[in-house]
C-alpha positions, 0 to 999 in steps of 0.5 A: 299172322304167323304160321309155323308148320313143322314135318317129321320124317321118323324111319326104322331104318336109316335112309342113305338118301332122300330128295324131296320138294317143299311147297309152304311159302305162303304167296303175296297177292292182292290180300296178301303180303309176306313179311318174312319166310323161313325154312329149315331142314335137319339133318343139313341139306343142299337146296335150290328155290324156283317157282312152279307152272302154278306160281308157288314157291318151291324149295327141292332139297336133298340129303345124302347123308344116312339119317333116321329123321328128317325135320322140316320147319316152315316159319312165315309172317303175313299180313292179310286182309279181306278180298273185295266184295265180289260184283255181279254174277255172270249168266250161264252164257258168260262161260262161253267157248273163249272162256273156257279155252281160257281156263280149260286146265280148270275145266277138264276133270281129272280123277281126283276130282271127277265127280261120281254117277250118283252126284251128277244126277243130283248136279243136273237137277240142280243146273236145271234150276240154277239162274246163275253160276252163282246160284249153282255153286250156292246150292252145290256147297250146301248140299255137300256141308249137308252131306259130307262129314269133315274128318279133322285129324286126318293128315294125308289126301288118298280118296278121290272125288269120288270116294270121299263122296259115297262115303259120305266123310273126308278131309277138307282137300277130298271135300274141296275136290269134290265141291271142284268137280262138282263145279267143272261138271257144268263148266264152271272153271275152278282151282284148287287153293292150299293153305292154312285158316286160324281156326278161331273166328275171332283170334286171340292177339299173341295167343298160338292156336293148333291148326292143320293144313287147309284147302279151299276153291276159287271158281271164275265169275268174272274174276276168281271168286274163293269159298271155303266149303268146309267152314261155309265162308269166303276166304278172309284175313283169317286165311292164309294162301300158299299155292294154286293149282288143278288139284291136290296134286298140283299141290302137296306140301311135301312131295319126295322119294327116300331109300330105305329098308325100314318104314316110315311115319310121319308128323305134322304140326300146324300153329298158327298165331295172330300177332296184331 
C-alpha cells in the first residue's frame, strides 16, 4: 500500500523560525516491510534523521527563513501482511513480578490514560470474572465499543483517558488510551501503536481512499498481541505501523515550536492506496 499524509501549517503572521520533529515513517517489522519512504518539507529546511527510545524513525527539521506556510508530505510504500494466529492465553499468574518489572513502562499509568473512579468500578467487577487476561481484555473492549462514540473528523488529541470516557465520545487515540488504562489497571502491560488503517475492508487495487491518522494497542500475552478497538478487529495488512510508544505522547505525528504574532491553523490530509 501506499500512504501519503500531507500537514499544513498556515500562519496570520509570518513565522521567523520553526523547529519541529516528524514521526511518519512507517517501520519494518515482522509484518511489515517498507519499500521506499519519502519526506518533504517546503519552504526548504535543514534535517537530521535518528531513532527514538520507542524505535521510530524521527525526522527534527527546522526553518529559519520567515514564512506564512509550512507543507509536510510524508509519501511510503509498504507491504504488509497478516500477524501469526495468536497462541494460548497466559493465566492471571504469568504476569508475575519478573513480568511486570519487565514492561513496567507499560504498566504504570499516566494521565492520559489512567482510568477514571466510575470505570474502574465496572473494571473490578469484570477482573472478578475474568478466567484469563484474555477474557479481560475481550470484555474490556466491548464494553468500551458500547459505550464510547468514535468522532471521525477530529484531527487533534486533547482528552484524556478520563475525559473522553465520562464523556462518553472520542477519537480513536483517546479511545485506544482508554482501552490502555483500562488494561494497566489489572497489570496487563499494553502499548500505544500509531499508524494508519485503509478504511475499506476489501480495498480497491489502484483506487485512493481518504483516511486519518489511526491508533491501536498491542497488550502482552505471552507476546504482543495487537487489537484495534475502534474497528473491533486484529490489526491485519489492512493496517499500517508507524511507532510505538506508552501513549500518544510518545507518539505524535508532529510535534514543534515556531515564532510568531499571528495564529495558526492546521491541515491534514491522509490517503492511502492499495496498490497490489
Amino acid at each position: 500500500m501506499r500512504v501519503r499524509h500531507a500537514t499544513t501549517y498556515t500562519y496570520s503572521e509570518p513565522t521567523v523560525a520553526s523547529y519541529s520533529e516528524a514521526r511518519l515513517t512507517p517501520q519494518t517489522t515482522a509484518h511489515q516491510y517498507v519499500r521506499r519512504t519519502r519526506l518533504e518539507i517546503a519552504p526548504t529546511a535543514w534535517s537530521q534523521e535518528y531513532r527514538d527510545y520507542w524505535g521510530a524513525t524521527v525526522t527534527a527539521f527546522e526553518v529559519t527563513e520567515p514564512h506564512d506556510e509550512l507543507t509536510v508530505v510524508a509519501t511510503s510504500v509498504v507491504d504488509t501482511a497478516d500477524p501469526a494466529e495468536p497462541g494460548e492465553s497466559i493465566g492471571w499468574d504469568a504476569l508475575d513480578p519478573n513480568t511486570l518489572d519487565r514492561y513496567c513502562e507499560f504498566v504504570h499509568q499516566q494521565d492520559k490514560v489512567r482510568p477514571s473512579s466510575s470505570l474502574v468500578t465496572e473494571l473490578d467487577a469484570i477482573r472478578a470474572d475474568a478466567p484469563t487476561p484474555g477474557a479481560y481484555v475481550e470484555r474490556v473492549v466491548e464494553l468500551l465499543r458500547t459505550r464510547v462514540t468514535r468522532l471521525v473528523a477530529a484531527t487533534h488529541v486533547s482528552a484524556t483517558s478520563e475525559e473522553a470516557w465520562e464523556t462518553g465520545r472520542g477519537v480513536t487515540h483517546d479511545i485506544t488510551h482508554i482501552a490502555i488504562g483500562a488494561l494497566r489497571h489489572v497489570n496487563i502491560p499494553a502499548r500505544f501503536v500509531a499508524g494508519y488503517v485503509h478504511p475499506e475492508a476489501d480495498p480497491q487495487v489502484d483506487a485512493p481512499v481518504a483516511a486519518e491518522p489511526h491508533a491501536w494497542l498491542e497488550w502482552w500475552d505471552g507476546r504482543w498481541v495487537g487489537w484495534d478497538v475502534t474497528n473491533g478487529e486484529a490489526p491485519g495488512e489492512r493496517h499500517i505501523v508507524v511507532s510505538r510508544g506508552r501513549d500518544f505522547d510518545d507518539n505524535p505525528n508532529l510535534r514543534g515550536i515556531y515564532s510568531t504574532d499571528g495564529e495558526v491553523s492546521t491541515t491534514v490530509e491522509v490517503e492511502i492506496t492499495r496498490l497490489a
